[in-house]
Backbone as XML, in Angstrom:
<?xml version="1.0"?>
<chain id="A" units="angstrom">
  <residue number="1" name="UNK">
    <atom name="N" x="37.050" y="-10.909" z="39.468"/>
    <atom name="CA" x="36.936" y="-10.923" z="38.019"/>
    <atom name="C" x="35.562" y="-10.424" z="37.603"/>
  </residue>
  <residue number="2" name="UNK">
    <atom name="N" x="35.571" y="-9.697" z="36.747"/>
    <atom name="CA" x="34.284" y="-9.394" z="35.876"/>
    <atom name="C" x="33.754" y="-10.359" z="35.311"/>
  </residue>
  <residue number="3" name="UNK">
    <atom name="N" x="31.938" y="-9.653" z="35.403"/>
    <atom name="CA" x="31.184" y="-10.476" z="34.264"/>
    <atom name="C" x="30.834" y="-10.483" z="32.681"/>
  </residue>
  <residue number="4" name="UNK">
    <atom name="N" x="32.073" y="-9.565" z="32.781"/>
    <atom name="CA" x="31.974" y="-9.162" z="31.066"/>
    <atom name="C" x="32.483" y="-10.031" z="30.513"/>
  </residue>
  <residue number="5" name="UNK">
    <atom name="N" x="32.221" y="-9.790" z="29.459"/>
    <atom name="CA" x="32.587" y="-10.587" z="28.290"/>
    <atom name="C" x="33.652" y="-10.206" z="27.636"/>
  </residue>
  <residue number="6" name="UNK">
    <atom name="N" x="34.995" y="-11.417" z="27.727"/>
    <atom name="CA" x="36.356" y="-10.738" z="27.066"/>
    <atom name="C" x="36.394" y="-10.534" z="25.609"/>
  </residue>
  <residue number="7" name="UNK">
    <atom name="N" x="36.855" y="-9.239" z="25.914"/>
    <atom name="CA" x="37.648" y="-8.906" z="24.210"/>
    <atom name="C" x="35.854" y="-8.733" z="23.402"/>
  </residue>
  <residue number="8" name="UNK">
    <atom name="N" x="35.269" y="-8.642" z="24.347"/>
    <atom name="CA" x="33.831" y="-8.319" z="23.522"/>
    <atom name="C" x="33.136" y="-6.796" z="24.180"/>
  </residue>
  <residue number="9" name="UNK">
    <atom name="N" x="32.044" y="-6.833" z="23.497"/>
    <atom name="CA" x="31.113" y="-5.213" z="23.910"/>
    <atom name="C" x="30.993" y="-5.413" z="25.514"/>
  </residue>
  <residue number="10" name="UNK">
    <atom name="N" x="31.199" y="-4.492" z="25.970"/>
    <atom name="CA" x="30.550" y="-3.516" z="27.297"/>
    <atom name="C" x="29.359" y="-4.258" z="27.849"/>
  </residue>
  <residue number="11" name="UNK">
    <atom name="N" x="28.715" y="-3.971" z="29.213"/>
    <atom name="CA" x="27.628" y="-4.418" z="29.545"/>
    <atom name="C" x="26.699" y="-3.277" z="29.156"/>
  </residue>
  <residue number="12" name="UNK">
    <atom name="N" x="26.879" y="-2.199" z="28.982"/>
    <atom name="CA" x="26.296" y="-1.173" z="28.280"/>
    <atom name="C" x="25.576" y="-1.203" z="26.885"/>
  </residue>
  <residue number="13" name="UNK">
    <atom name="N" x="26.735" y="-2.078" z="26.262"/>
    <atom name="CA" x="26.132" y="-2.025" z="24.833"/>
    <atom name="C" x="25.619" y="-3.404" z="24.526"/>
  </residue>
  <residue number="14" name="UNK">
    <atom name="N" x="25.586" y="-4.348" z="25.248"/>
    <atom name="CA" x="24.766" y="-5.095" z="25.459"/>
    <atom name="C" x="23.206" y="-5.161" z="25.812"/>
  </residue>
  <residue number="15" name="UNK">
    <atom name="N" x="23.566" y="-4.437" z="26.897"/>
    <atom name="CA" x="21.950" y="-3.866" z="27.469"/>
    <atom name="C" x="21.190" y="-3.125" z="26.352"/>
  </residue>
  <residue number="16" name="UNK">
    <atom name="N" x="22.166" y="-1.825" z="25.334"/>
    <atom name="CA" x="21.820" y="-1.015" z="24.895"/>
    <atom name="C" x="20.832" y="-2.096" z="23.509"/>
  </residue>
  <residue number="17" name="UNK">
    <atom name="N" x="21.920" y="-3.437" z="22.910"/>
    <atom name="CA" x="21.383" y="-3.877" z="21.990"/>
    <atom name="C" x="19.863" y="-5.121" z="22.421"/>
  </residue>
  <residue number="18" name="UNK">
    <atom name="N" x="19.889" y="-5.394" z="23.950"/>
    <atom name="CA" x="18.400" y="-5.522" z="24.270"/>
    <atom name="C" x="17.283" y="-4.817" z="23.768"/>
  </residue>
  <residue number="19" name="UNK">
    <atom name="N" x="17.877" y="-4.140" z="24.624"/>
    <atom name="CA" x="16.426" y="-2.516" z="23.932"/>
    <atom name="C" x="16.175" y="-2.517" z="22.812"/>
  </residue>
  <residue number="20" name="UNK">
    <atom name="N" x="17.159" y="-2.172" z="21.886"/>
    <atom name="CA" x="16.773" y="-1.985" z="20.693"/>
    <atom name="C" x="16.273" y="-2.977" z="20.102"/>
  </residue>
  <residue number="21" name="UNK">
    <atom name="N" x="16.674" y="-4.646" z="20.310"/>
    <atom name="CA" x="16.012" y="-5.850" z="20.012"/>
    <atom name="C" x="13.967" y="-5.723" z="20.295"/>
  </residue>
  <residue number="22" name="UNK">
    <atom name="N" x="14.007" y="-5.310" z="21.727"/>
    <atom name="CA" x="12.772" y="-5.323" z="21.893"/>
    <atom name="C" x="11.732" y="-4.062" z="21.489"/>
  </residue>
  <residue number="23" name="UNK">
    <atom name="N" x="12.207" y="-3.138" z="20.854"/>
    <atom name="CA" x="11.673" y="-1.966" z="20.130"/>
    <atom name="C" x="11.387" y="-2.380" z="19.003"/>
  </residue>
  <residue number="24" name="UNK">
    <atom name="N" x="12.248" y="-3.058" z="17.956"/>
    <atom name="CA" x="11.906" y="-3.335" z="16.950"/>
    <atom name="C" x="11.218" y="-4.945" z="16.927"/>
  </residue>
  <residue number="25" name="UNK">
    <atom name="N" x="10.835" y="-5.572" z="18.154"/>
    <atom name="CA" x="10.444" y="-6.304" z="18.370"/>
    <atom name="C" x="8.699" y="-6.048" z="18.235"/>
  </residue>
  <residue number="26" name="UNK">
    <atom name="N" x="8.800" y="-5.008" z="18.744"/>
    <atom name="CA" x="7.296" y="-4.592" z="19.642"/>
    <atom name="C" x="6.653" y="-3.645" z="17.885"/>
  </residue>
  <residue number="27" name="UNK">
    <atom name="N" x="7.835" y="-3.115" z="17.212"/>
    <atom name="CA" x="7.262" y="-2.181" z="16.048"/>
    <atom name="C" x="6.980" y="-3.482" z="14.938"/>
  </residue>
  <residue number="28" name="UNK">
    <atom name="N" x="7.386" y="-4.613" z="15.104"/>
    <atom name="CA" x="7.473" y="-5.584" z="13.909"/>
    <atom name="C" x="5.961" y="-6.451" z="13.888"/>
  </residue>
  <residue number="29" name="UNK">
    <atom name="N" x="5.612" y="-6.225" z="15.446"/>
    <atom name="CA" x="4.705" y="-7.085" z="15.459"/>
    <atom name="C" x="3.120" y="-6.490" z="15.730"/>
  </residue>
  <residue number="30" name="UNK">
    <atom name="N" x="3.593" y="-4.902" z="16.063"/>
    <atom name="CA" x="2.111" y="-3.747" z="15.972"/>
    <atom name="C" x="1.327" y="-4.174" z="14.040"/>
  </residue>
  <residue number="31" name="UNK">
    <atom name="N" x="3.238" y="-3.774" z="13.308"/>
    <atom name="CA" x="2.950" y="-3.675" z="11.868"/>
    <atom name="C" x="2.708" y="-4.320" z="11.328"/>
  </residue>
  <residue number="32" name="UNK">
    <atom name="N" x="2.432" y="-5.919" z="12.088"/>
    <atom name="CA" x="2.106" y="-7.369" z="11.558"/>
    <atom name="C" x="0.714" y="-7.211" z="11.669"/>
  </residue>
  <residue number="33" name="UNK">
    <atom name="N" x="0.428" y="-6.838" z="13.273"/>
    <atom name="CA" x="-1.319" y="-7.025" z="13.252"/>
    <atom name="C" x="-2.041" y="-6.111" z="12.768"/>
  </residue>
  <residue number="34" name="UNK">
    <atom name="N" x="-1.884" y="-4.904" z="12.612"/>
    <atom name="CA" x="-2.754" y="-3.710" z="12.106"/>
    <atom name="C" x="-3.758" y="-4.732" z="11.273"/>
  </residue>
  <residue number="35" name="UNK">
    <atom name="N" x="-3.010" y="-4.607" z="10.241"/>
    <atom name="CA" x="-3.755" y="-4.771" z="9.107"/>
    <atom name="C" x="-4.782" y="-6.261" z="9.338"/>
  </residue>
  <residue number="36" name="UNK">
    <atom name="N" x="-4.306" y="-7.036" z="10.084"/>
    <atom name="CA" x="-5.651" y="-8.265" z="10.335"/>
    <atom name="C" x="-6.695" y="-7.630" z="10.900"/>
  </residue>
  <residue number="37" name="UNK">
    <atom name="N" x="-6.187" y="-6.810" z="11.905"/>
    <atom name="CA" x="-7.344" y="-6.192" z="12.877"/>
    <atom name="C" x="-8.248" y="-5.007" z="12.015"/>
  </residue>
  <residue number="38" name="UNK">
    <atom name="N" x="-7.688" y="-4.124" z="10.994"/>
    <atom name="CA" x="-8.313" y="-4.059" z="10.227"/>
    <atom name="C" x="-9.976" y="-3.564" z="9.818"/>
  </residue>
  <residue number="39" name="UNK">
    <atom name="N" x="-10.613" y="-5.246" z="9.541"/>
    <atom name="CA" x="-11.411" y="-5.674" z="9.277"/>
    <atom name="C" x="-12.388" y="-5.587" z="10.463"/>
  </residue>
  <residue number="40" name="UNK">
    <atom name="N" x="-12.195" y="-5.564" z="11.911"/>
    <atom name="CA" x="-12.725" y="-5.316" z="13.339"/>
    <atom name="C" x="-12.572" y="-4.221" z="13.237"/>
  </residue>
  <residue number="41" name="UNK">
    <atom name="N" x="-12.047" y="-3.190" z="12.968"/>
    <atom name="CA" x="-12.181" y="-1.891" z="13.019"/>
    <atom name="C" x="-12.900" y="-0.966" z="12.485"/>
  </residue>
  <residue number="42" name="UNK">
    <atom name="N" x="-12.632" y="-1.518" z="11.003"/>
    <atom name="CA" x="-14.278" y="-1.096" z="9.663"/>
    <atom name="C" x="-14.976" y="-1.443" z="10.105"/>
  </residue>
  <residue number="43" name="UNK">
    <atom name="N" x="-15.614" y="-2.496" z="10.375"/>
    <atom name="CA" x="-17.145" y="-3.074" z="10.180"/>
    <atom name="C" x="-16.764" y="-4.099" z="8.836"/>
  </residue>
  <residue number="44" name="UNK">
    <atom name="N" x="-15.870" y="-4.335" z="8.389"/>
    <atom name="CA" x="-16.220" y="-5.281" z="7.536"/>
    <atom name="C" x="-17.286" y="-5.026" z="6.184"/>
  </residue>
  <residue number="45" name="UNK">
    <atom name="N" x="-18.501" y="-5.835" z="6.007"/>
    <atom name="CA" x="-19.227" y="-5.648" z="4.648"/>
    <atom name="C" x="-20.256" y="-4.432" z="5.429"/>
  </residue>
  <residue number="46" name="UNK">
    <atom name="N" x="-20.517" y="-3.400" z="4.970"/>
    <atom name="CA" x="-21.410" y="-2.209" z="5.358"/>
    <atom name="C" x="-21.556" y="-1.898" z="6.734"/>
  </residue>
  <residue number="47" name="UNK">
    <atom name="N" x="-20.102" y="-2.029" z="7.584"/>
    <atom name="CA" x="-19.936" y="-1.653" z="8.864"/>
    <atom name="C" x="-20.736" y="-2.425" z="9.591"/>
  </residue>
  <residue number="48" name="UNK">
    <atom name="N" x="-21.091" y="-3.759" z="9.580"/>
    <atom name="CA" x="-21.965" y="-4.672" z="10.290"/>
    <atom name="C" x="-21.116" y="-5.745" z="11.366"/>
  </residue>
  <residue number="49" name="UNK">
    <atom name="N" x="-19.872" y="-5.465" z="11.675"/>
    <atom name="CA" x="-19.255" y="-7.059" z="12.017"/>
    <atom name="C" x="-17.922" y="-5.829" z="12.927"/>
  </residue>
  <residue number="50" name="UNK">
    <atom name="N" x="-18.716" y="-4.741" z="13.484"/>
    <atom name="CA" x="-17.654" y="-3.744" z="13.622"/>
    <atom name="C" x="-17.099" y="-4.326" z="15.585"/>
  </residue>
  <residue number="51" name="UNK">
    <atom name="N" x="-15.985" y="-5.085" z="15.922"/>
    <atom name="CA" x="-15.698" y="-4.846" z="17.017"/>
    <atom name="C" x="-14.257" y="-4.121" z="17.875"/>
  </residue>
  <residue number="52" name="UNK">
    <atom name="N" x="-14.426" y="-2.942" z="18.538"/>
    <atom name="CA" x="-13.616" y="-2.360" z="18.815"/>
    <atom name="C" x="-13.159" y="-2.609" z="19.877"/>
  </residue>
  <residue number="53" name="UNK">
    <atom name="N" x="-13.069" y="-4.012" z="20.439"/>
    <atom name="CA" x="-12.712" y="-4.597" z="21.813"/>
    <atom name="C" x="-10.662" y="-4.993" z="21.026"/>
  </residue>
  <residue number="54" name="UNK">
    <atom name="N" x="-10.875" y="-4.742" z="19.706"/>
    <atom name="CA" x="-9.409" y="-5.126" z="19.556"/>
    <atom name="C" x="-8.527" y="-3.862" z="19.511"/>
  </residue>
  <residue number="55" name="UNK">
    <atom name="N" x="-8.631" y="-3.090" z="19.671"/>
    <atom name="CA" x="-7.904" y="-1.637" z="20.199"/>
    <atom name="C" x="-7.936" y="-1.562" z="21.729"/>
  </residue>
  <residue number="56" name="UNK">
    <atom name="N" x="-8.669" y="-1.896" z="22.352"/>
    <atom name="CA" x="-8.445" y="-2.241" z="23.994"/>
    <atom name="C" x="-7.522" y="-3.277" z="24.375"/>
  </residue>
  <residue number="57" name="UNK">
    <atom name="N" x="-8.120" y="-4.192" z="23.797"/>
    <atom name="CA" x="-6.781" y="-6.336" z="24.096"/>
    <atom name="C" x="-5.623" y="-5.760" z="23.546"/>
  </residue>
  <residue number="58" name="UNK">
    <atom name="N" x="-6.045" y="-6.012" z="22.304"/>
    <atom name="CA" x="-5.047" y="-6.798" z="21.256"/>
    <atom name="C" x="-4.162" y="-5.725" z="21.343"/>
  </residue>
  <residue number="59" name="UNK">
    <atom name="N" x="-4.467" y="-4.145" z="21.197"/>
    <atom name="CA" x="-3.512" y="-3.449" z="20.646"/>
    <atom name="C" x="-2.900" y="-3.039" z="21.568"/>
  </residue>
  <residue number="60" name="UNK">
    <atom name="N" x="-2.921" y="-3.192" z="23.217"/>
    <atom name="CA" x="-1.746" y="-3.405" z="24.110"/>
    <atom name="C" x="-0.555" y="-4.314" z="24.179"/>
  </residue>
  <residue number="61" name="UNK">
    <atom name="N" x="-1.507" y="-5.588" z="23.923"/>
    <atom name="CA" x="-0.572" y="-6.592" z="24.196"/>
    <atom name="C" x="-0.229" y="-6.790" z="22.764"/>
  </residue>
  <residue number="62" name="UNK">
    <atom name="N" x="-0.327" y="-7.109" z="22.090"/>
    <atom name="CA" x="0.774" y="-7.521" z="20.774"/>
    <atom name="C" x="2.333" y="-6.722" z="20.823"/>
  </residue>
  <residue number="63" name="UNK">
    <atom name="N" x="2.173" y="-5.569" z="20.819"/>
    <atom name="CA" x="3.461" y="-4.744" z="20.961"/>
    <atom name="C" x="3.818" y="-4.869" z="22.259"/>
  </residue>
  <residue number="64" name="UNK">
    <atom name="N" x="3.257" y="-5.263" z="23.126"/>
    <atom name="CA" x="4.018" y="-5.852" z="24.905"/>
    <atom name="C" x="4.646" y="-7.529" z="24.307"/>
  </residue>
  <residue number="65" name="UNK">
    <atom name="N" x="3.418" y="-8.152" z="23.608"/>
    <atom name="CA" x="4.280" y="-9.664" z="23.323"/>
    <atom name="C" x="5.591" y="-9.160" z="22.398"/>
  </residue>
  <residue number="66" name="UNK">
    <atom name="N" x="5.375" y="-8.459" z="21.356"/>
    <atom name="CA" x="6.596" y="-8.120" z="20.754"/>
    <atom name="C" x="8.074" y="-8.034" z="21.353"/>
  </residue>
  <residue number="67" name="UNK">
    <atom name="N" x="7.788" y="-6.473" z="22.288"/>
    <atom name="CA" x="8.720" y="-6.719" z="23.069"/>
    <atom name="C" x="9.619" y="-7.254" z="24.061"/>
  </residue>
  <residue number="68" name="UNK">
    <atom name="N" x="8.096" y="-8.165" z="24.629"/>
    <atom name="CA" x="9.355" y="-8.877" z="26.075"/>
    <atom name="C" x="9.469" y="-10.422" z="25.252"/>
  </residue>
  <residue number="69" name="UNK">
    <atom name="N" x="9.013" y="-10.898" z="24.233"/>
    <atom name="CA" x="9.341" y="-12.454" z="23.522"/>
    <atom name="C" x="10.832" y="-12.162" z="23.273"/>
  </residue>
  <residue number="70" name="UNK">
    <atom name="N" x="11.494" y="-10.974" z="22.217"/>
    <atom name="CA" x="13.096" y="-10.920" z="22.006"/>
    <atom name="C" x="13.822" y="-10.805" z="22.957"/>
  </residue>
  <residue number="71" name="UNK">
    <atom name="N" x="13.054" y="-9.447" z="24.460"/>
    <atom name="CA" x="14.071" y="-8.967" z="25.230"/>
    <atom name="C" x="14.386" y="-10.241" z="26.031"/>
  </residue>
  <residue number="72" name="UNK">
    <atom name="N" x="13.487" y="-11.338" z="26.490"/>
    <atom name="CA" x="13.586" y="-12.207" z="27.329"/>
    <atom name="C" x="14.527" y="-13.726" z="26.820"/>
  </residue>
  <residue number="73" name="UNK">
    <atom name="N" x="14.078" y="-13.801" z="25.369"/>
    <atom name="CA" x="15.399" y="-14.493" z="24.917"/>
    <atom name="C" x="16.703" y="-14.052" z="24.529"/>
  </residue>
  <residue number="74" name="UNK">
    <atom name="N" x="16.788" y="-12.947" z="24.157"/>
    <atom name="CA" x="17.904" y="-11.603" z="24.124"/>
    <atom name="C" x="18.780" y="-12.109" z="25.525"/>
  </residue>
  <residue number="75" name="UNK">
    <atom name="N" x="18.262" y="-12.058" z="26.864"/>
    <atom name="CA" x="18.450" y="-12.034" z="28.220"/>
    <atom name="C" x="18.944" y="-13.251" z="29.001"/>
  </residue>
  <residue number="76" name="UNK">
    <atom name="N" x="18.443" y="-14.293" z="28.283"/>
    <atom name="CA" x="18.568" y="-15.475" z="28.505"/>
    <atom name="C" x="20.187" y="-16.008" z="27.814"/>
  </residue>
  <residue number="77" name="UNK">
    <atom name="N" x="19.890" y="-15.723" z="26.248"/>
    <atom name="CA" x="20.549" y="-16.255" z="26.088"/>
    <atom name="C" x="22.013" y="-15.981" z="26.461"/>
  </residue>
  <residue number="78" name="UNK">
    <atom name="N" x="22.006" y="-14.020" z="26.640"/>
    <atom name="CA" x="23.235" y="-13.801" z="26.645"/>
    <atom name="C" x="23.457" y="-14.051" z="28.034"/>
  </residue>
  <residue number="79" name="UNK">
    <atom name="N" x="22.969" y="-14.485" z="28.970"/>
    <atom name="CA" x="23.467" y="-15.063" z="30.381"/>
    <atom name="C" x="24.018" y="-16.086" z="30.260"/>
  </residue>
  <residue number="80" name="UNK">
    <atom name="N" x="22.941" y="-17.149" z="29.439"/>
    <atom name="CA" x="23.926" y="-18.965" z="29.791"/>
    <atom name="C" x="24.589" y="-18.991" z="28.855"/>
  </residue>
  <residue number="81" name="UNK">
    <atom name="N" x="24.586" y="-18.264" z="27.452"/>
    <atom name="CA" x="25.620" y="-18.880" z="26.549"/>
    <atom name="C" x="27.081" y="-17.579" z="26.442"/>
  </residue>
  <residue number="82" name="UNK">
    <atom name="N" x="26.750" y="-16.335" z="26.953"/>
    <atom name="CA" x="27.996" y="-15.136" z="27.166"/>
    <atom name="C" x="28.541" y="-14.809" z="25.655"/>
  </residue>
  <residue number="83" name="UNK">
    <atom name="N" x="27.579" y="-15.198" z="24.591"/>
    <atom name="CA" x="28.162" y="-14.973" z="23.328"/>
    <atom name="C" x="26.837" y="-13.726" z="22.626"/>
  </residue>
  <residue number="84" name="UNK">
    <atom name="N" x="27.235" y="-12.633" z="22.669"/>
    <atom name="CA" x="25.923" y="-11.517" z="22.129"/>
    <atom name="C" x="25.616" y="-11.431" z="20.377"/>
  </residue>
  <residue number="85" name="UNK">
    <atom name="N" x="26.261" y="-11.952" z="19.547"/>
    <atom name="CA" x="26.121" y="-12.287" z="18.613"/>
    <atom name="C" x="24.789" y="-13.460" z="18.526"/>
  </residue>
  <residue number="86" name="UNK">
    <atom name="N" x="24.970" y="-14.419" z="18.862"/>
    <atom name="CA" x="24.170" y="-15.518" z="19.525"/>
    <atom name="C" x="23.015" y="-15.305" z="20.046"/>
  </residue>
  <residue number="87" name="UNK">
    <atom name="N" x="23.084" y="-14.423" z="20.906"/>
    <atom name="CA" x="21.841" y="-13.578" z="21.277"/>
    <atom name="C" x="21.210" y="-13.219" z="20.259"/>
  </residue>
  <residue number="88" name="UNK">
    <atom name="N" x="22.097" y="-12.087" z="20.047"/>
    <atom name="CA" x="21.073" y="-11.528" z="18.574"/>
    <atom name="C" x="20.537" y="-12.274" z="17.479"/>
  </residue>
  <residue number="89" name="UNK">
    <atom name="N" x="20.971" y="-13.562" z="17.243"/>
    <atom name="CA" x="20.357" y="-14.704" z="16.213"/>
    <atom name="C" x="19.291" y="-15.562" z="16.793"/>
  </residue>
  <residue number="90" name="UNK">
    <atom name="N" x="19.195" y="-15.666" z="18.081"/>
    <atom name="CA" x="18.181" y="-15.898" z="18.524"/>
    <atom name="C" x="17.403" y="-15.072" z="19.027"/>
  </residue>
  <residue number="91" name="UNK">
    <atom name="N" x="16.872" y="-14.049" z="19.175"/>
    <atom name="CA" x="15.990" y="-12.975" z="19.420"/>
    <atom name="C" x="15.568" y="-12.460" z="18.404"/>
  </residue>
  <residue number="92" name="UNK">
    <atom name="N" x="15.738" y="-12.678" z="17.274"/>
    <atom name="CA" x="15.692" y="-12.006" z="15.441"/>
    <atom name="C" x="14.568" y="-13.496" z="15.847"/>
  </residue>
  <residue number="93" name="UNK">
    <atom name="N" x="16.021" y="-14.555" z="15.522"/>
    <atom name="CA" x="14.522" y="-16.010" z="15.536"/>
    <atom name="C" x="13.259" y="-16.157" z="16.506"/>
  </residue>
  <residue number="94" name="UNK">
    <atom name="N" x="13.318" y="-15.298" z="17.344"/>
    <atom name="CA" x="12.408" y="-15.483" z="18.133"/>
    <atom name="C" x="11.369" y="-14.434" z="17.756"/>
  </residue>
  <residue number="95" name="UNK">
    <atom name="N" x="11.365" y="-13.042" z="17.312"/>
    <atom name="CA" x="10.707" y="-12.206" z="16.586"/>
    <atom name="C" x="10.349" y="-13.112" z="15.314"/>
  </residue>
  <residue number="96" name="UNK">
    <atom name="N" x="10.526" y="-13.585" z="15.077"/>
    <atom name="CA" x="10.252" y="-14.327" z="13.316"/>
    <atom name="C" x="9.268" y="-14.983" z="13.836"/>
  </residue>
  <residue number="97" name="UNK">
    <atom name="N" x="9.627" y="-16.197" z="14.578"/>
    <atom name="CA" x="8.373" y="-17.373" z="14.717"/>
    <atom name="C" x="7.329" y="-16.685" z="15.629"/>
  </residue>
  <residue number="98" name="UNK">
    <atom name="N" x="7.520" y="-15.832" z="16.267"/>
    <atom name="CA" x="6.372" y="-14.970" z="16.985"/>
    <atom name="C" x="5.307" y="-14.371" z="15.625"/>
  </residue>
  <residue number="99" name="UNK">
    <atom name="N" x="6.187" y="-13.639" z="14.921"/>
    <atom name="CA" x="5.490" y="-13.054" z="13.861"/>
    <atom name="C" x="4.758" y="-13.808" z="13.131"/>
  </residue>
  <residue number="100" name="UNK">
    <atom name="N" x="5.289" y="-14.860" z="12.319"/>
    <atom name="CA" x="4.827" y="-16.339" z="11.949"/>
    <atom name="C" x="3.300" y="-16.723" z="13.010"/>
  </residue>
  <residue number="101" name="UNK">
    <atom name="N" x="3.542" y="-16.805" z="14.330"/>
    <atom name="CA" x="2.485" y="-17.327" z="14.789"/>
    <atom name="C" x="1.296" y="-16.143" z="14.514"/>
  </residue>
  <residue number="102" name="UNK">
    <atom name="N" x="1.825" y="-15.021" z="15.205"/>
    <atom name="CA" x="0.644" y="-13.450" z="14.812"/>
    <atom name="C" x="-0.142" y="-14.065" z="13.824"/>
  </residue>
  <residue number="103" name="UNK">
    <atom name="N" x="0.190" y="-14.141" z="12.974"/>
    <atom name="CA" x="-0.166" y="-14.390" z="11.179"/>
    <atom name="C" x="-0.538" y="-15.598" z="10.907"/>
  </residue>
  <residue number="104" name="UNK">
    <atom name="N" x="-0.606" y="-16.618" z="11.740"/>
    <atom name="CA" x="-1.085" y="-18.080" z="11.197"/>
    <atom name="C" x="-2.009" y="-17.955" z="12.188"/>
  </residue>
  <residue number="105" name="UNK">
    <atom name="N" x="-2.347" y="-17.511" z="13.132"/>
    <atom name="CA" x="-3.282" y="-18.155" z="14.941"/>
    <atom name="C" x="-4.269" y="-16.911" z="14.566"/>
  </residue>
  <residue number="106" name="UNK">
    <atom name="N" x="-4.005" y="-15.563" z="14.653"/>
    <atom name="CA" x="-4.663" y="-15.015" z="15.508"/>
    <atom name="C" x="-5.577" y="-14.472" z="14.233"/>
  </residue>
  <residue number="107" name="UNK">
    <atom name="N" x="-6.609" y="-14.037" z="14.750"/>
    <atom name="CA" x="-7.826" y="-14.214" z="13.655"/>
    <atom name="C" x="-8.838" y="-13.704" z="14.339"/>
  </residue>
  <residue number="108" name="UNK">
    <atom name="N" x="-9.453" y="-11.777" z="13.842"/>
    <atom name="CA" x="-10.373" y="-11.573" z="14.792"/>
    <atom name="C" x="-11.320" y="-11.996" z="14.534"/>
  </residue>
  <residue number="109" name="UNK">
    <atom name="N" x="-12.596" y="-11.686" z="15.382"/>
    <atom name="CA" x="-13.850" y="-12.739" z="15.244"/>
    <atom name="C" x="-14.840" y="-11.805" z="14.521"/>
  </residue>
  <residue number="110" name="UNK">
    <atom name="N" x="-15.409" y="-12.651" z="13.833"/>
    <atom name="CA" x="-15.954" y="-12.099" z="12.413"/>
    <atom name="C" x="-17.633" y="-12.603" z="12.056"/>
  </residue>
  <residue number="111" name="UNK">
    <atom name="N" x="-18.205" y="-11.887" z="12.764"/>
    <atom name="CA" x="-20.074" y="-12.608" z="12.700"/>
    <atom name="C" x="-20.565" y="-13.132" z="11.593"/>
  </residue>
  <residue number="112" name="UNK">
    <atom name="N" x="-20.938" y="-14.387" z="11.543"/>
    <atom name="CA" x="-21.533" y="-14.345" z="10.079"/>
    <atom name="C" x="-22.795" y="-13.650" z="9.556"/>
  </residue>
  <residue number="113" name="UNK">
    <atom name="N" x="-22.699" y="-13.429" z="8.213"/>
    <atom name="CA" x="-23.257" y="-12.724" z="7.591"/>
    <atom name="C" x="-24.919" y="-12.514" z="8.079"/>
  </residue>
  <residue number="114" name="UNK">
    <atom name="N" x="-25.129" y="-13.708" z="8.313"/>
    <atom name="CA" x="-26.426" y="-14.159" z="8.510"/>
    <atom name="C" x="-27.210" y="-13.586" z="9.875"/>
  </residue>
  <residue number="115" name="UNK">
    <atom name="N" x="-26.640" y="-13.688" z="10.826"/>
    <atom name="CA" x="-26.928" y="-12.865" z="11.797"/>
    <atom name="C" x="-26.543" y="-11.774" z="12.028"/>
  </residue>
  <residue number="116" name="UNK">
    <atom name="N" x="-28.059" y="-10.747" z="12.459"/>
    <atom name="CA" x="-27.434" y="-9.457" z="12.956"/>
    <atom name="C" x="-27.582" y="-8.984" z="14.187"/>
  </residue>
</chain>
């Protein structure tokens, strides 16, 4: 017997809707941080607070966390629970509260004014 899933999509188009989960995973969460990072990229008030260590870190890994946070619950789920709908509601939710965290946690570091 097969491991497909009856009367449902292909292992093809399963796989196919991974991918695409974790593409728009990885584009949701580049387009989340840009704009915090930003401010590390200008210099901030008269280019004084300028660090470009966040185009080296950050701007690998955010779009790597993007993508493997959906593909890996994407993966999971459709193994133990065999329902790809299901999947896809949890890998959307899992892009959300990822994004959510991007946007509440991460916070580049910002010299105060006072020292130069």
């Amino acid at each position: 017997m097969s491991d497909e899933i009856k009367g449902g999509p292909g292992r093809d188009t399963i796989g196919c809707a991974g991918c695409c989960l974790a593409l728009a995973g990885a584009v949701t969460a580049a387009l989340t941080w840009a704009p915090l990072a930003r401010s590390s990229i200008h210099g901030g008030f008269e280019g004084r607070h300028r660090d470009l260590s966040v185009l080296y870190i950050d701007l690998p890994l955010v779009p790597l966390g993007g993508a493997l946070v959906p593909l890996v619950v994407w993966a999971l789920t459709v193994r133990w629970l065999r329902r790809p709908w299901l999947a896809a509601v949890a890998a959307v939710a899992a892009v959300a509260l990822g994004v959510w965290g991007l946007n509440s946690w991460w916070m580049p570091y910002e010299q105060p004014e006072f020292m130069q």
